[in-house]
PDB file with SEQRES, HELIX, SHEET and CRYST1 records, atoms N, CA, C and O in Angstrom:
SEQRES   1 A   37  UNK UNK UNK UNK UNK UNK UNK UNK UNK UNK UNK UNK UNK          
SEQRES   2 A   37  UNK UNK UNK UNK UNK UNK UNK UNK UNK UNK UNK UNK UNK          
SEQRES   3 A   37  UNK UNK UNK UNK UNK UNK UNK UNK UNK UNK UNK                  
HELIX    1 AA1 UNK A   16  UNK A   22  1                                   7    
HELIX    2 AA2 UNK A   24  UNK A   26  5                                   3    
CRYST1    1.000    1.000    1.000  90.00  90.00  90.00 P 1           1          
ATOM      1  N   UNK A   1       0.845  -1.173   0.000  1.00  0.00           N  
ATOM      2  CA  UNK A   1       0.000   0.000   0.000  1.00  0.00           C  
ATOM      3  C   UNK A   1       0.893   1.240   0.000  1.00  0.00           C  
ATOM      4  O   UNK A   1       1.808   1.320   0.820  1.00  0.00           O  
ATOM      5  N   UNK A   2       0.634   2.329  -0.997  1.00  0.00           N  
ATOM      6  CA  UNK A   2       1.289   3.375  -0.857  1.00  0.00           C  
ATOM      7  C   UNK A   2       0.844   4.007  -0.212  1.00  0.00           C  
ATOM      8  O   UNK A   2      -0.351   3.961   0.084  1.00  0.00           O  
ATOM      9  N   UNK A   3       1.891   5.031   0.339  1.00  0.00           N  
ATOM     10  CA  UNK A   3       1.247   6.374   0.998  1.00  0.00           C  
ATOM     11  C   UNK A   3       1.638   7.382   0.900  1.00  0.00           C  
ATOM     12  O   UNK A   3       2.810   7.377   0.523  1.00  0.00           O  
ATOM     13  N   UNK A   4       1.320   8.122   1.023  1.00  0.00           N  
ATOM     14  CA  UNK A   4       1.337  10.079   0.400  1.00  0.00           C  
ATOM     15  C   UNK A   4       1.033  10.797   0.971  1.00  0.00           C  
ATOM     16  O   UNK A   4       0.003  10.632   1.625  1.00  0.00           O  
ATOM     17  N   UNK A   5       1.766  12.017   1.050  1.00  0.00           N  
ATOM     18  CA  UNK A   5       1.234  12.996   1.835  1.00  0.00           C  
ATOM     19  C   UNK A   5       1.599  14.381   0.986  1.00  0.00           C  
ATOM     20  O   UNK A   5       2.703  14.557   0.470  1.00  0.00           O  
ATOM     21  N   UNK A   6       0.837  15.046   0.939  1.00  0.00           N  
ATOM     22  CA  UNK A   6       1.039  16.268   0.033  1.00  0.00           C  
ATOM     23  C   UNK A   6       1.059  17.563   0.984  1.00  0.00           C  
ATOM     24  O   UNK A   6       0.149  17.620   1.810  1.00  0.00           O  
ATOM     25  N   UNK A   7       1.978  18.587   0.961  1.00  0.00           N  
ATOM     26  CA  UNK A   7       2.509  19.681   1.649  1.00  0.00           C  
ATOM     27  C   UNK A   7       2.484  21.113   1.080  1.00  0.00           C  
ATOM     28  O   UNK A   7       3.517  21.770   1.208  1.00  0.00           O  
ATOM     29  N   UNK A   8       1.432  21.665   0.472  1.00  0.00           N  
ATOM     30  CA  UNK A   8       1.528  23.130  -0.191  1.00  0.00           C  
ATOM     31  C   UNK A   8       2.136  24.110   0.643  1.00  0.00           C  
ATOM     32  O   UNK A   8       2.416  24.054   1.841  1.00  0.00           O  
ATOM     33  N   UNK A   9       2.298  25.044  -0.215  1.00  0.00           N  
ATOM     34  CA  UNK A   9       2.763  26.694   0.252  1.00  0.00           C  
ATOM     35  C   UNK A   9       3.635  26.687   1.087  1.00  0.00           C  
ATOM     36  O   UNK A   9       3.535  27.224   2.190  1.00  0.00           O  
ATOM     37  N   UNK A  10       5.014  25.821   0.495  1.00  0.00           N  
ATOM     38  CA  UNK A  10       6.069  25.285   0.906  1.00  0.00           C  
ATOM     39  C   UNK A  10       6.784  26.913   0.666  1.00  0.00           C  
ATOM     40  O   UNK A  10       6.056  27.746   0.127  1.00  0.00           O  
ATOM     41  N   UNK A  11       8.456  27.400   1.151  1.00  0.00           N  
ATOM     42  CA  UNK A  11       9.219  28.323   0.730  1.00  0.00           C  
ATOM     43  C   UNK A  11       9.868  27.660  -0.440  1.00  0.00           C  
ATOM     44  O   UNK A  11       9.848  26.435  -0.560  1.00  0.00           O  
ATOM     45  N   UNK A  12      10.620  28.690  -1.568  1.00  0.00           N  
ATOM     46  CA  UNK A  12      11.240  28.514  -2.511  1.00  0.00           C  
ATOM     47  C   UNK A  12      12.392  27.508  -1.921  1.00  0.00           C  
ATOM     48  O   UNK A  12      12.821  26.587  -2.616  1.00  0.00           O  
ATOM     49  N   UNK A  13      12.692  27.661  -1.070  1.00  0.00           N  
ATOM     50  CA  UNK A  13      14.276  27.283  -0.313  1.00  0.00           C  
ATOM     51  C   UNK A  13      13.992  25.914   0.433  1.00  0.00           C  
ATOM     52  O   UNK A  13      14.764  25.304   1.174  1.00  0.00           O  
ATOM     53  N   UNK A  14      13.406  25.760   0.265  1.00  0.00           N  
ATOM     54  CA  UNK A  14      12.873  23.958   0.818  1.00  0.00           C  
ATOM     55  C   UNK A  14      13.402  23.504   0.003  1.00  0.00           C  
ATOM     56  O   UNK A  14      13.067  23.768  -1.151  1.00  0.00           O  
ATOM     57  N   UNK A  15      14.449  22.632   0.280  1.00  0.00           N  
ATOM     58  CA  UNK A  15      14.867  20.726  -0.087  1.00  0.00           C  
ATOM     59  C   UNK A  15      14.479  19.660   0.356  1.00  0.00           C  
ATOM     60  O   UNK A  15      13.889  19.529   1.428  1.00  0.00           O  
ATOM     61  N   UNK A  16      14.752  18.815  -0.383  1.00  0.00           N  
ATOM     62  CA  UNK A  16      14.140  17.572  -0.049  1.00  0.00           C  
ATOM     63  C   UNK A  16      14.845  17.155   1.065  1.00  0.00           C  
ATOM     64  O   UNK A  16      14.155  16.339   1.676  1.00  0.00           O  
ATOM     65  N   UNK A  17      16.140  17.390   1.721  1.00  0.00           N  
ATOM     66  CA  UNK A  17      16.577  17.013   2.637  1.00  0.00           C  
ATOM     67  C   UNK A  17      15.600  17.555   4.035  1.00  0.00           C  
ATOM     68  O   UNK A  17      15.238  16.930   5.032  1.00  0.00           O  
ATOM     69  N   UNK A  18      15.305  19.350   3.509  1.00  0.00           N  
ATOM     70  CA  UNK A  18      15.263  19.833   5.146  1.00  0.00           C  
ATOM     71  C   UNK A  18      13.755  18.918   5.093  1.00  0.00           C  
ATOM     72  O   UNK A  18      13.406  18.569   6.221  1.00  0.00           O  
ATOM     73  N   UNK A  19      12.778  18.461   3.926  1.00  0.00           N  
ATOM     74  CA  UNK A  19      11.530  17.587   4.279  1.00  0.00           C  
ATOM     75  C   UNK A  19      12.010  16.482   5.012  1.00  0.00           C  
ATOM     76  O   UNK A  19      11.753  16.280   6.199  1.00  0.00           O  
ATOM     77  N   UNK A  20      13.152  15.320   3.835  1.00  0.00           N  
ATOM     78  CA  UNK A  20      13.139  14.374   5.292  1.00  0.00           C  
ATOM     79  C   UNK A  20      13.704  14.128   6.688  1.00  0.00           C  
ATOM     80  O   UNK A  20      13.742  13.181   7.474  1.00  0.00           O  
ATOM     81  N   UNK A  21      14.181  15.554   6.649  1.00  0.00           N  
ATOM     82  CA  UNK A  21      14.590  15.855   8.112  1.00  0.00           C  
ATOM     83  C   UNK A  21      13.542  16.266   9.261  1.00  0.00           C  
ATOM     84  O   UNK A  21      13.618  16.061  10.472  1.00  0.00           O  
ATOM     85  N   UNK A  22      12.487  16.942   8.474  1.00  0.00           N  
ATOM     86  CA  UNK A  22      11.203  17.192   9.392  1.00  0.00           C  
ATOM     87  C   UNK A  22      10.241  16.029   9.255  1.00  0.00           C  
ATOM     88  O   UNK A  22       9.360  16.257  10.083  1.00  0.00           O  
ATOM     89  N   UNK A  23      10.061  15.281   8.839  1.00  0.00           N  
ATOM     90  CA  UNK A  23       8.663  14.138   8.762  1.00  0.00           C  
ATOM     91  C   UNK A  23       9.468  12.950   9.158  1.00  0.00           C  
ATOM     92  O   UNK A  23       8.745  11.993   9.436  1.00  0.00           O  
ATOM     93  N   UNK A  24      10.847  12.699   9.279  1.00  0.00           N  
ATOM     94  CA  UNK A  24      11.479  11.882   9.671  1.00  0.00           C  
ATOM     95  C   UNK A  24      11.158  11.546  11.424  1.00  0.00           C  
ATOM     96  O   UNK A  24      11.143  10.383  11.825  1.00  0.00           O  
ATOM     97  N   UNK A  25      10.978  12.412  12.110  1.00  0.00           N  
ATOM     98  CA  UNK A  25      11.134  12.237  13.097  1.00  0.00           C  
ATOM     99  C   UNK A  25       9.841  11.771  13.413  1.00  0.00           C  
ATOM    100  O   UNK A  25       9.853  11.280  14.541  1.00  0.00           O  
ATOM    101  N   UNK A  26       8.700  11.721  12.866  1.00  0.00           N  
ATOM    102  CA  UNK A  26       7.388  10.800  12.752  1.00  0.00           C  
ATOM    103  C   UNK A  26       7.328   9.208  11.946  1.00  0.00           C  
ATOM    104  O   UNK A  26       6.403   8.435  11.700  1.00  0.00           O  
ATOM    105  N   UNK A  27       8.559   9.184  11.733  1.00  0.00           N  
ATOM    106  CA  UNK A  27       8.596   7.770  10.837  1.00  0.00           C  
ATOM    107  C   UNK A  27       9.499   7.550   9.441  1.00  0.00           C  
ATOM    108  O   UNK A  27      10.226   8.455   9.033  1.00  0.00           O  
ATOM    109  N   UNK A  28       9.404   6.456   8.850  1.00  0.00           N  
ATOM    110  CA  UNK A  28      10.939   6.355   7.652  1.00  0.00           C  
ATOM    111  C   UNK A  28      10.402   7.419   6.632  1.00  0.00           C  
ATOM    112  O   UNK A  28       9.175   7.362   6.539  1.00  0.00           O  
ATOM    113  N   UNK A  29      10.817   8.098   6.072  1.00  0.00           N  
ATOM    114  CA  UNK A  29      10.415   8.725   4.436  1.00  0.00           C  
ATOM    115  C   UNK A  29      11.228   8.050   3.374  1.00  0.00           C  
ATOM    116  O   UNK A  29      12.448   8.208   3.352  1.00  0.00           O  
ATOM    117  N   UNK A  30      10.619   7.316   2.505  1.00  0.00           N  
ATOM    118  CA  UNK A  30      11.425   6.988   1.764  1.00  0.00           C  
ATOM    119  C   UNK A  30      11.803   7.252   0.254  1.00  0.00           C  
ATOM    120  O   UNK A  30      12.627   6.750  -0.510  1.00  0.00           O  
ATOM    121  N   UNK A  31      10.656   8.464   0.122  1.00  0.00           N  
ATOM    122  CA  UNK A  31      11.034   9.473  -0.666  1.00  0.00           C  
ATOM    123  C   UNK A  31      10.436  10.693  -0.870  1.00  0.00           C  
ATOM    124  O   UNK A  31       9.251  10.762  -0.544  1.00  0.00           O  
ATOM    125  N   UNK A  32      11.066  11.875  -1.423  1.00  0.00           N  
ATOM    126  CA  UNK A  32      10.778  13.216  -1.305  1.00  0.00           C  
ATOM    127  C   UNK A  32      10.751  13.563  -2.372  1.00  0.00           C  
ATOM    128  O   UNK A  32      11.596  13.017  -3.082  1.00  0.00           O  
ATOM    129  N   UNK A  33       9.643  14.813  -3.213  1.00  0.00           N  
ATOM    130  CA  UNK A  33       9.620  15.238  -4.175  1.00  0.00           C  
ATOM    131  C   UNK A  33       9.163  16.590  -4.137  1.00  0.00           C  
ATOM    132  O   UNK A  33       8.049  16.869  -3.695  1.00  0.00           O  
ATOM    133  N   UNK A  34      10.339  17.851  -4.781  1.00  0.00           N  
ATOM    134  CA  UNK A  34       9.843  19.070  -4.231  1.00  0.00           C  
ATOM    135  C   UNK A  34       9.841  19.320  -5.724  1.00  0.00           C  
ATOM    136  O   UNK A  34      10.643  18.785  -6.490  1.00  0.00           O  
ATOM    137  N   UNK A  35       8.774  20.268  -6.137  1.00  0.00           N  
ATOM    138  CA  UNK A  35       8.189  20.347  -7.330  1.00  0.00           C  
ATOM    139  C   UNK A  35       7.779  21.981  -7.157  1.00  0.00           C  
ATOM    140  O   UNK A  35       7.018  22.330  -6.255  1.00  0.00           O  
ATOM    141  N   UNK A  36       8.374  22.967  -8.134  1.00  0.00           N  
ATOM    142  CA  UNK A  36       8.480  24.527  -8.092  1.00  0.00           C  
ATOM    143  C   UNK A  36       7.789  24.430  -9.675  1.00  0.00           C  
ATOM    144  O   UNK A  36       7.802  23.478 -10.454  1.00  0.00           O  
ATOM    145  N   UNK A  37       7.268  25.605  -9.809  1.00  0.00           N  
ATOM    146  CA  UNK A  37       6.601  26.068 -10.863  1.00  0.00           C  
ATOM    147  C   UNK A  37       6.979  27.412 -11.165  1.00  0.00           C  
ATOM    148  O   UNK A  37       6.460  28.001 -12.113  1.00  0.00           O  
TER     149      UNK A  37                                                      
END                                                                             
């Protein structure tokens, strides 16, 4: 089963690191996708 979680009105300056550094500490992330327009 997948799972997902979607995060809007993120800053320009967000990486995928500082995400799995914050949701990490609630459980594994095992992947991150930061997507700018």
């Amino acid at each position: 089963m997948s799972k997902k979680l979607y995060v809007g009105n993120l800053s320009y300056k967000v990486t995928e690191d500082d995400l799995k550094d914050l949701f990490g500490e609630f459980g594994s992330v095992t992947e991150v996708n930061v997507i700018t327009d």
